[in-house]
N, C-alpha and C positions, 0 to 999 in steps of 0.2 A: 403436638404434645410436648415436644420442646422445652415448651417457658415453664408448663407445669411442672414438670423434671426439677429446672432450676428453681424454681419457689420454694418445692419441698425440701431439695437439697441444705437450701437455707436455712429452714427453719429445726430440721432433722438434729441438729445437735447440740438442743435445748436436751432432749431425753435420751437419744441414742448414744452419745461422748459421756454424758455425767457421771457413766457408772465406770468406765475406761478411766475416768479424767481422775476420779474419787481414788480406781487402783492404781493410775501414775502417783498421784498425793503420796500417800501410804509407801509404795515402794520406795519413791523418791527417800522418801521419809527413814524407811527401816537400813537405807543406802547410810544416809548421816549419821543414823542411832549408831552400826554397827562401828562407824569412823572413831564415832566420841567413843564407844566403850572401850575400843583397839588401842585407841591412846593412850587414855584413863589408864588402860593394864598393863601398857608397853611402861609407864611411868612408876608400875611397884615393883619391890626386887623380885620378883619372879621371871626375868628374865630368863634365867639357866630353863626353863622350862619352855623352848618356845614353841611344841604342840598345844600346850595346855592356854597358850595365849586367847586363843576365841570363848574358851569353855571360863574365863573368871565370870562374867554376869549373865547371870541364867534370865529368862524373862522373868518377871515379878508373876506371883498368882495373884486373880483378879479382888481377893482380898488385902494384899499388898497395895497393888496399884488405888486402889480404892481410896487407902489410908491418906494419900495424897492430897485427896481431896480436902480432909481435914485440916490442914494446916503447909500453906509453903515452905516452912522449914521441915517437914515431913520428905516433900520432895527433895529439896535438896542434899537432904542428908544420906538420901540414899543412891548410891553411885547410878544405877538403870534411870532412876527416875531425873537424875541430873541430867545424863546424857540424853536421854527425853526431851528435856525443856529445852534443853540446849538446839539438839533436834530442831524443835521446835521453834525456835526463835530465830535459824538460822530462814529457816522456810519462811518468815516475817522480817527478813534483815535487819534485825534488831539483836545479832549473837554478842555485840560491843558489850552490850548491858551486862552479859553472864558472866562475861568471859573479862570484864573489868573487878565484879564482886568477887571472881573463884584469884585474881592476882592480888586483890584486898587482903583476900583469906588468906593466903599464902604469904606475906607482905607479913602480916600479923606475927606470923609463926618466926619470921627470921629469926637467929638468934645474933648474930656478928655486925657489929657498929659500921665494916664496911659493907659489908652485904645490904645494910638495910639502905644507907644512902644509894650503891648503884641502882639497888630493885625500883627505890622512889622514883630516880629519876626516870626510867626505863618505863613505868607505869604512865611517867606524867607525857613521856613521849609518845608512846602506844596510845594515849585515852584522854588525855586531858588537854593537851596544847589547841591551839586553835590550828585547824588543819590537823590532825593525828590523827593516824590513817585508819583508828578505830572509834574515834571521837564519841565520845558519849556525852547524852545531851545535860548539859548543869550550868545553871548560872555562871557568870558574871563574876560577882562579887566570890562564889565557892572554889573557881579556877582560880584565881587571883591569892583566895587563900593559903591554897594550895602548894602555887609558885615561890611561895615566901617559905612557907614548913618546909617544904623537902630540901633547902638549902641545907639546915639541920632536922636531918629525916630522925622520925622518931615512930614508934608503932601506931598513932592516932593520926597522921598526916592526912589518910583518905577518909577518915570515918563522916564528914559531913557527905560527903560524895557516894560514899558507898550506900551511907542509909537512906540515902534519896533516891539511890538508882533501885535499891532494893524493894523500897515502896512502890519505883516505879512499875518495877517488875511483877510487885505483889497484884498491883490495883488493876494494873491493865493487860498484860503476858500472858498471867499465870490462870485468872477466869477465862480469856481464850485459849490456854492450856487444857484445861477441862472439858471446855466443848469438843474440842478436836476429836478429828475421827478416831485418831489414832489413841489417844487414850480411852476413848468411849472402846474401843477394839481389846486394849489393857483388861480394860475391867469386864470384858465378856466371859462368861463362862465357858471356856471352849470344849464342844460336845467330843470331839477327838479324848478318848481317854489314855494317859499315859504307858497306859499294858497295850492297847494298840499297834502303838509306833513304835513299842520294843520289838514288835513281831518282825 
């Protein structure tokens, strides 16, 4: 009986692992989310409060998350739902793309003539060179642009880059964002009611 043993065994974790494998995903998952949020909040001046550090992003209600769905700028606008996708992309090793648009953003904001030159460069090191150790993927002719603008960095240096990668991210990420377990899970109604788990 033996061989039977091992045949079954073999085939055993098409169904038996899926649902294990589904709760590694997820945990994996809620592992990263809680990373991004920790950061996100370590980065506003609430510092002097470092209890309150876990309690800044409350989960989204499944009406929230939902809104997401609506429009990508939806997500991203909203901190949970950022460190979500983020989340998310990293689980697709594709976090270069987010995490290129969120130093755009930032980039944008500078206000000091030298600050925006270091930050240029520092971006073009991080994401753009050939070989940077976050290298996001863009033409040819767009790096090349690029290389030339940041000599004299100015707030528009990334913006062909950026709105390519964000389309990229629109068209292909962020509809696999949607399907995911994890936010299918977001937008569940969860039957645990909040007077519950005061108790």
């Amino acid at each position: 009986g033996g061989r039977m043993e091992r045949g079954r065994r073999r085939s055993e974790p098409e169904g038996a692992d899926k649902g294990s494998m589904k709760r590694t995903i997820i945990k994996d998952w809620k592992t990263r989310l809680s990373y991004f949020l920790q950061n996100s909040s370590n980065s506003n001046k609430r510092k002097s409060k470092k209890a309150g550090k876990h309690r800044n992003y409350f989960r989204p209600s499944p009406e929230e998350a939902q809104l997401w769905s609506e429009a990508f700028d939806e997500l991203l606008a909203n901190k949970y739902g950022l460190a979500a996708f983020r989340a998310f992309l990293k689980s697709e090793f594709c976090e270069e793309n987010i995490e290129f648009w969120l130093a755009c953003e930032d980039f944008k904001k500078t206000k000091s003539p030298q600050k925006l030159t270091s930050k240029a460069k520092k971006i073009y090191n991080d994401f753009i060179e050939k070989e940077a150790p976050k290298e996001i993927n863009i033409d040819f002719q767009t790096k090349n642009m690029i290389a030339q603008n940041i000599q004299e960095a100015t707030h528009t240096c990334f913006s062909a880059a950026q709105k390519r990668v964000y389309s990229l991210m629109e068209n292909n990420s962020y509809p696999r964002f949607l399907e995911s377990e994890f936010y299918q899970e977001l937008c569940k109604k969860t039957p645990i009611s909040r007077a519950a788990q005061g108790t």
